[in-house]
C-alpha positions in Angstrom: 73.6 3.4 88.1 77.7 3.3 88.3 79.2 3.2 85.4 80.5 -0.3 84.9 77.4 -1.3 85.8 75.7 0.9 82.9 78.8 -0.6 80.7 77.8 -3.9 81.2 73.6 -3.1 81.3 74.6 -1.9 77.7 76.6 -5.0 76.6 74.4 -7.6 77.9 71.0 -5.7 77.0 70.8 -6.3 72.7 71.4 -10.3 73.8 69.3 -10.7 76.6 66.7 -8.8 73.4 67.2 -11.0 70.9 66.9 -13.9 73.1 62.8 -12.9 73.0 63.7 -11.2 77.1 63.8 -7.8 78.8 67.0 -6.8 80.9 65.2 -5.8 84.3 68.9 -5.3 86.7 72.5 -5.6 86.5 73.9 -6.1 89.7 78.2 -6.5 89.8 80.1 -6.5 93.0 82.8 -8.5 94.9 81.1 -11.3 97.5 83.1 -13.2 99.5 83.2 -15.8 96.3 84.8 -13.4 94.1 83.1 -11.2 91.8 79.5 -11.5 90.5 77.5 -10.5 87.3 73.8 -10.8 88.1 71.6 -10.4 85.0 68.0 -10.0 85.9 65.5 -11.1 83.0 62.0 -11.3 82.4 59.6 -12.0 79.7 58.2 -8.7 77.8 54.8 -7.5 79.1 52.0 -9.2 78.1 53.8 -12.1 76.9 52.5 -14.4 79.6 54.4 -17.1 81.4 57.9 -16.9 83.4 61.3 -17.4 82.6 62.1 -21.0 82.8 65.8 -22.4 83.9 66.8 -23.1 80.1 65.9 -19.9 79.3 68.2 -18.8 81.7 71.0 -21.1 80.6 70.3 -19.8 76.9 71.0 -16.1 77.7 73.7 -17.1 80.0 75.8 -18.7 77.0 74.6 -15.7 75.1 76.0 -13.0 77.5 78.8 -14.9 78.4 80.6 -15.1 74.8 79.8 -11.4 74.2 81.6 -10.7 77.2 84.7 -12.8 76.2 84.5 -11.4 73.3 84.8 -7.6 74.8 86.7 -8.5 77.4 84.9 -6.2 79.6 86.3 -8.2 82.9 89.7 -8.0 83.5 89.3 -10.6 86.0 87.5 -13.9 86.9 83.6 -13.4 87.6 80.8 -15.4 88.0 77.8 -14.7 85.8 74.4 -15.7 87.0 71.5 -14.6 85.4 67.3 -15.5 86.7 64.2 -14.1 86.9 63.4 -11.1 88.7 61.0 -13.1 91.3 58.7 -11.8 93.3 60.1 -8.6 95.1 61.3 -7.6 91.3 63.5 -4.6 90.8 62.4 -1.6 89.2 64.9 0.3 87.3 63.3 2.1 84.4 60.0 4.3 83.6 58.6 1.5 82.1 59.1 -0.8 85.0 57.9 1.9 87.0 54.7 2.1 84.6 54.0 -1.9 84.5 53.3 -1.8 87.7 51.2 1.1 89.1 49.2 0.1 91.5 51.6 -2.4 93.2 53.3 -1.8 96.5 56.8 -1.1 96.1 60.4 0.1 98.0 62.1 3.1 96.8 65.3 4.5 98.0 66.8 7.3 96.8 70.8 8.9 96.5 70.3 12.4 97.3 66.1 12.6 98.5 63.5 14.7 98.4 61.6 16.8 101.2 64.3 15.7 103.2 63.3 12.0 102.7 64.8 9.2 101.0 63.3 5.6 101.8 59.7 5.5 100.9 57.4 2.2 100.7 53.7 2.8 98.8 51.8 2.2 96.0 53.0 3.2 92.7 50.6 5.6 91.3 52.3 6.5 87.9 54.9 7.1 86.0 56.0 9.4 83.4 58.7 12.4 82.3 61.7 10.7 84.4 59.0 10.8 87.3 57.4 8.2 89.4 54.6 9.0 92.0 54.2 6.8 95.2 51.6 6.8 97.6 53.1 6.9 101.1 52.1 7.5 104.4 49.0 9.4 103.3 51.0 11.9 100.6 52.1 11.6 97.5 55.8 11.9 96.3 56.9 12.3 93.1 60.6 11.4 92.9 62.7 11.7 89.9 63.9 8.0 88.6 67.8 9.7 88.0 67.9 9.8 91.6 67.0 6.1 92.8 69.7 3.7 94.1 67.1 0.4 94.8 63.8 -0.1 93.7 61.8 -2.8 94.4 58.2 -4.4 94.3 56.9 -5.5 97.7 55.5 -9.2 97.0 51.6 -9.6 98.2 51.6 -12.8 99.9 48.0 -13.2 100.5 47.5 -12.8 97.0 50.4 -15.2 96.2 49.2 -17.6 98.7 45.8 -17.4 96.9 47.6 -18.3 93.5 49.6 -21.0 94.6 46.4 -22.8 96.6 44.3 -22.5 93.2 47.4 -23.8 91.3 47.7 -27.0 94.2 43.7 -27.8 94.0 43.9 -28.0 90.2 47.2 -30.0 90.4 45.6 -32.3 92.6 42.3 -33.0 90.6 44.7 -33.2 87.6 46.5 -35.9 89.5 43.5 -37.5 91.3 42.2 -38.6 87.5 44.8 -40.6 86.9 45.1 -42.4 90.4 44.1 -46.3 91.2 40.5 -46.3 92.1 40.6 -47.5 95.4 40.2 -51.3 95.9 41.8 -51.7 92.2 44.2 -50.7 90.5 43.7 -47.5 87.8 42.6 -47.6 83.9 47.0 -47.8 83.3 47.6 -50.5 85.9 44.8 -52.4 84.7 46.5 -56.1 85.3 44.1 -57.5 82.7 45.1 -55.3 80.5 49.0 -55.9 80.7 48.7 -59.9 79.9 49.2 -61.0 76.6 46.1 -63.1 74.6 46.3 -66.7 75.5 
């Protein structure tokens, strides 16, 4: 990680915490808008659910005052902070260890056995190590040494979830619907006129 991008990790990180979230990325760079601060945040594991846009407006007012307050910027930036979504980066051994068994995209700085993009299945990761599955080997490659790490989103699977979600959405909605020929138990017209 560059430094001012470890700077501002270490800034952001203890109010991205007490906002109840876990820092997952920092990403800062000039785009052709001007500089942007991208804060990646999720909830902790094993808290269930996803970040949700006010949460994301909460730690955004958070961050944003602390880095005011430091003055860490010299210039105008744009701070934007969401979830991770669905190809999630992967920065630390415990992002690493969350999700072993998922497919994932690793590039390294400098390599190893001469090789430094590798996609697989994380199959651990401990002692500044992770091991991927790829290509029939295993690698382990030391986490100092990765410059993007990402999960590689299963889109069957996601398909699968989002179908099951629908089909209960649409019984949920289907109970509260006009019978057909009449109206529904709400739109009762009977029910709407006042006693004569």
């Amino acid at each position: 990680m560059r430094k001012d991008q470890q700077d501002l990790w270490l800034l952001a990180e203890p109010h991205v915490r007490d906002a109840g979230f876990d820092l997952i990325e920092v990403v800062f760079g000039r785009e052709q808008s001007g500089a942007v601060l991208r804060l990646f945040i999720d909830k902790p594991e094993g808290s269930g659910g996803s970040v949700t846009h006010e949460d994301c407006e909460r730690v955004s007012r958070d961050v944003s005052a602390a880095l005011d307050v430091a003055d860490h910027i010299p210039h105008a930036y744009q701070l934007e902070v969401s979830s991770p979504g669905l190809d999630r980066p992967l920065r630390r051994e415990r992002d690493f260890a969350r999700f072993v068994g998922e497919s994932a995209r690793i590039r390294l700085n400098d390599g190893v056995q001469g090789r430094r993009n590798f996609s697989g299945t994380l199959r651990a990761a401990k002692n500044g190590r992770v091991e991927i599955a790829c290509d029939g080997r295993s690698y382990e490659l030391p986490i100092d040494d990765i410059a993007r790490a990402n999960l590689i989103p299963d889109w069957d699977r996601e398909f699968d979830r989002a179908t099951s979600h629908d089909r209960v959405g649409e019984g949920e909605l289907r109970s509260s619907e006009p019978v057909a020929g009449g109206a529904g138990a709400s739109q009762d017209p009977e029910s709407d006129r006042s006693p004569s």
